[in-house]
Legacy VTK file of the C-alpha trace (Angstrom):
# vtk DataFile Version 3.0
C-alpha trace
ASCII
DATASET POLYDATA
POINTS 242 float
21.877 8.408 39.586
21.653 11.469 37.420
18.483 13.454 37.079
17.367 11.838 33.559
17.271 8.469 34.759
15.757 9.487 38.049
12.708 11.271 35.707
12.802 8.159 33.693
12.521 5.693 36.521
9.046 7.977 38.590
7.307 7.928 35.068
7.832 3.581 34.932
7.049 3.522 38.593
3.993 5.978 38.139
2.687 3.587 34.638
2.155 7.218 32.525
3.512 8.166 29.151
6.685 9.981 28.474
7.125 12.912 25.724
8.896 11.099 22.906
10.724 11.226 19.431
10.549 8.527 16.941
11.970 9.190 13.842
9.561 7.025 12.344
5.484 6.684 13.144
4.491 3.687 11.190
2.440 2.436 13.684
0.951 -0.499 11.739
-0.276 -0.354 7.937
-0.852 -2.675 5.478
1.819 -3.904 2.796
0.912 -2.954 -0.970
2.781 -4.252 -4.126
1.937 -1.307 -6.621
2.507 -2.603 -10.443
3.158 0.395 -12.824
3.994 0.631 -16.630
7.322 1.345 -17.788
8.314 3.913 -20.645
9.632 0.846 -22.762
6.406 -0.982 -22.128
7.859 -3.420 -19.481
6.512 -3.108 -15.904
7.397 -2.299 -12.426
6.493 -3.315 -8.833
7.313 -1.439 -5.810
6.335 -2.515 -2.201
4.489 0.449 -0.197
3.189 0.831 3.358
1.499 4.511 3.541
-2.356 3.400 2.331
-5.898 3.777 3.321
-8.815 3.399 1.793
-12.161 5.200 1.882
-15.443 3.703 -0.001
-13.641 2.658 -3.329
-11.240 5.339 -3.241
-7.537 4.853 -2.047
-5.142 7.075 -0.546
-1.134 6.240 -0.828
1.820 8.346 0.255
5.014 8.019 -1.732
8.309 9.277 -2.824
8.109 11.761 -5.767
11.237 10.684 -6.802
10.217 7.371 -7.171
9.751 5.284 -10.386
6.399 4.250 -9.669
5.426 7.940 -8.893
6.966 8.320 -12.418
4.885 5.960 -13.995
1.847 6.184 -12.243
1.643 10.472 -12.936
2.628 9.186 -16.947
0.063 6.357 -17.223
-2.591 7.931 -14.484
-3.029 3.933 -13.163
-1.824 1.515 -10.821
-2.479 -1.626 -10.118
-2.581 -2.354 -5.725
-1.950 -5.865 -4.696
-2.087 -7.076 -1.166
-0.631 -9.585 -0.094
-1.046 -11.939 2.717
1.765 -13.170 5.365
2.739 -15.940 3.444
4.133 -13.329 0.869
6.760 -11.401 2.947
9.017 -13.205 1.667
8.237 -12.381 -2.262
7.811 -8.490 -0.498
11.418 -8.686 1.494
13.071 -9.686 -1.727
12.116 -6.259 -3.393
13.275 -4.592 -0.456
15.756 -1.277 -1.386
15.907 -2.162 -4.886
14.122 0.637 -7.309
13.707 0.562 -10.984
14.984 3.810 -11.020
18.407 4.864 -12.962
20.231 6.648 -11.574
19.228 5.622 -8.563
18.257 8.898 -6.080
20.490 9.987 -4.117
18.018 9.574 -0.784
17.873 5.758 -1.930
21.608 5.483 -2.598
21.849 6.793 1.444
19.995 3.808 2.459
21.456 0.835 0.402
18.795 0.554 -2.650
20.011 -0.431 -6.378
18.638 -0.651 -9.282
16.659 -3.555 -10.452
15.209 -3.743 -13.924
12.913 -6.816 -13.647
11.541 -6.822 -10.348
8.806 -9.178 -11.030
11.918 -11.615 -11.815
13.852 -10.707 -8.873
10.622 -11.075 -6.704
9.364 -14.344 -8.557
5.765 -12.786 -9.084
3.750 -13.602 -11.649
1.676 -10.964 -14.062
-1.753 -11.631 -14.074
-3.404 -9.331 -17.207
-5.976 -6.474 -16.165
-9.340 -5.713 -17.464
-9.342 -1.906 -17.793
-6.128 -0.989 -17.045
-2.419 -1.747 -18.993
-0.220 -2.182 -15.398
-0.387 -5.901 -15.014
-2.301 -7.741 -11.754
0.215 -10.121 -9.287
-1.424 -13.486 -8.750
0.240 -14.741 -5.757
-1.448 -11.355 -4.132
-4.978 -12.777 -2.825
-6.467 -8.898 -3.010
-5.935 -7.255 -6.380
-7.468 -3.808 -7.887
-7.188 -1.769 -10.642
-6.849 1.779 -10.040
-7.380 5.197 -11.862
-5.482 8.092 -10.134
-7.506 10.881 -9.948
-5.417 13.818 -8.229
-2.217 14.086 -6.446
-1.133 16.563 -3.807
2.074 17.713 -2.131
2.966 16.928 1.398
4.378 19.948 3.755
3.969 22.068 1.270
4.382 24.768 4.563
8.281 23.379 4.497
10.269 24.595 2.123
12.984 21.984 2.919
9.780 19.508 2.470
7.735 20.359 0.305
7.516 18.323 -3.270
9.370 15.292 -2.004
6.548 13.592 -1.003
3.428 13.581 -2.481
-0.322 11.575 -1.538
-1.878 10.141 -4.658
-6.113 9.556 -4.849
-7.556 6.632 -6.744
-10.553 5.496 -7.896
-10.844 1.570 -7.731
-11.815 0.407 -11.205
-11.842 -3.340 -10.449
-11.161 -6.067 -7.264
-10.084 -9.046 -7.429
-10.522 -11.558 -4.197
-9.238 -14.859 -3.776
-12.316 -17.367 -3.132
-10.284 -18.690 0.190
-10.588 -15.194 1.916
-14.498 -14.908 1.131
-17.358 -15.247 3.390
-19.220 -18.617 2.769
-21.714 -18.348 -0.224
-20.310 -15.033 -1.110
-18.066 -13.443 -3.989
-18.166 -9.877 -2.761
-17.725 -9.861 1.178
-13.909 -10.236 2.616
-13.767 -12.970 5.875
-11.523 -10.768 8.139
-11.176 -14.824 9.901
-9.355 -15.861 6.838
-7.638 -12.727 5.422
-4.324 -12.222 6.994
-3.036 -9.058 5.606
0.782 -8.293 5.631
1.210 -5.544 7.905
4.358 -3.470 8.345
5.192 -1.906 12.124
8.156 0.284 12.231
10.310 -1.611 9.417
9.136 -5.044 10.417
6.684 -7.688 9.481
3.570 -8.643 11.438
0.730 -10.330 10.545
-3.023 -9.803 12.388
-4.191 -11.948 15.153
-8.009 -12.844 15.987
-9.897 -10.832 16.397
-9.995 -9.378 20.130
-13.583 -7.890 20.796
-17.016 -8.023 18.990
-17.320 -4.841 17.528
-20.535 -2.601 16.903
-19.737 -1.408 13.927
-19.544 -4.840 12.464
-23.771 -5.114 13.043
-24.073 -2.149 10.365
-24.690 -4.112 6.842
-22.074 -3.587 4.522
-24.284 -2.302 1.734
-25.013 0.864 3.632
-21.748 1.567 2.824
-22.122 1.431 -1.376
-20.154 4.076 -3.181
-21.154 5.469 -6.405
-17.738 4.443 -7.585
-19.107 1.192 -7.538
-21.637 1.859 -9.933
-19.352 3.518 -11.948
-16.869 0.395 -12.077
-19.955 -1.607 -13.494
-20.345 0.553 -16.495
-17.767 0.045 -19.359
-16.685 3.259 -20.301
-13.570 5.654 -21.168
-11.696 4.062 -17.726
-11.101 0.459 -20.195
-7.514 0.263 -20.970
-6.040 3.305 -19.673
LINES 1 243
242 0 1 2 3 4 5 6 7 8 9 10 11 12 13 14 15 16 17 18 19 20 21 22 23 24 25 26 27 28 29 30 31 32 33 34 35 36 37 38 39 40 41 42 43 44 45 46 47 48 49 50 51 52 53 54 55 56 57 58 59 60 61 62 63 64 65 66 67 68 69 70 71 72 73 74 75 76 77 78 79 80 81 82 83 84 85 86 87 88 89 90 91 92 93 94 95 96 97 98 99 100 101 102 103 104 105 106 107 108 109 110 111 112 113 114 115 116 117 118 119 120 121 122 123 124 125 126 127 128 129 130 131 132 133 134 135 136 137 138 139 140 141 142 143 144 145 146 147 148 149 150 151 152 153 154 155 156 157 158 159 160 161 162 163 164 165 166 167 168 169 170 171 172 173 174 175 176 177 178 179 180 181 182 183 184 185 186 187 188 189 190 191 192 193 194 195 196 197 198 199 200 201 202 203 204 205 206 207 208 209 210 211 212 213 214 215 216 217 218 219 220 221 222 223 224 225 226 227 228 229 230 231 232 233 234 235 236 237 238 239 240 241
């Protein structure tokens, strides 16, 4: 037995962690269908998993050689749609195809073509937004409308890195919940019992399980959490019809 093995087989036998090298760390994140505006006035959707959200503002990491980078930095709004498990399917069917052309030469590596109606290809139907032009999805039971309000580079200490990828901020404008994932007597509080995000882990589709602990955090009322982004959602103002 060689020495690797041999190092391989004490760290099992000894239940500790060994120094590793995934090419990927997408440990778990939610799926997000992003619907953007077209130059020609016809619209795009583009599946993402690099999201997070904080208060009503959302982070998303993306290719800046992507069409809906394109549109989104030309139309400064998105539209995010979740969707739920029984979606993957609608989600795996816009899987490598872009609604850029030429397609980039990083997609052309891993197998994408171009696709000109997406929502066709993916059978989703546009649902019309309030203050925004990018069109809602209905099968998607969480929907919001979303103003982008910066955008920054990522390893911008690379050179070989730096401006391919960029994070976008949002500001949520609108949600959208479907009544079956709602608490009981509620329109604005989410039943984490019901909701079953779609949840990508390391190129594959999972869903979430019960939940496995009371947790403390879920005794703090959710109101304590308000955003002034919120309040500035309510108001119609210059974000109608962006």
């Amino acid at each position: 037995m060689n020495s690797d093995a041999t190092l391989v087989l004490y760290y099992q036998s000894k239940n500790m962690h060994v120094q590793s090298e995934p090419e990927i760390l997408y440990f778990g994140t939610p799926v997000v269908l992003i619907s953007t505006c077209n130059e020609d006035s016809s619209f795009n959707v583009a599946p993402i998993s690099s999201i997070f959200w904080l208060g009503w503002r959302c982070i998303i990491g993306i290719s800046a050689a992507s069409k809906t980078t394109h549109n989104i930095i030309r139309n400064k709004s998105c539209t995010l749609n979740l969707p739920s498990v029984h979606e993957a399917s609608a989600v795996n069917r816009l899987a490598m195809t872009t609604g850029s052309n030429p397609v980039p030469k990083g997609k052309i590596i891993k197998g994408y073509h171009h696709v000109k109606d997406k929502f066709g290809i993916a059978n989703l139907t546009k649902v019309a937004s309030e203050t925004i032009t990018a069109p809602r999805i209905q099968e998607c039971p969480v929907q919001m409308e979303a103003k982008l309000q910066a955008i920054h580079s990522i390893a911008e200490d690379d050179e070989n890195q730096n401006g391919k990828t960029l994070t976008m901020e949002f500001r949520i404008l609108r949600v959208y919940l479907d009544q079956t994932i709602l608490m009981k007597g509620s329109f604005n509080r989410v039943n984490p019992d019901k909701w079953k995000p779609l949840i990508m882990s390391f190129q594959k589709f999972y869903g979430l399980g019960d939940q496995v602990h009371p947790s403390r955090l879920a005794t703090i009322p959710e109101v304590l959490y308000h955003s002034p982004d919120m309040d500035k959602a309510r108001r119609k103002s210059e974000d109608f019809k962006i």
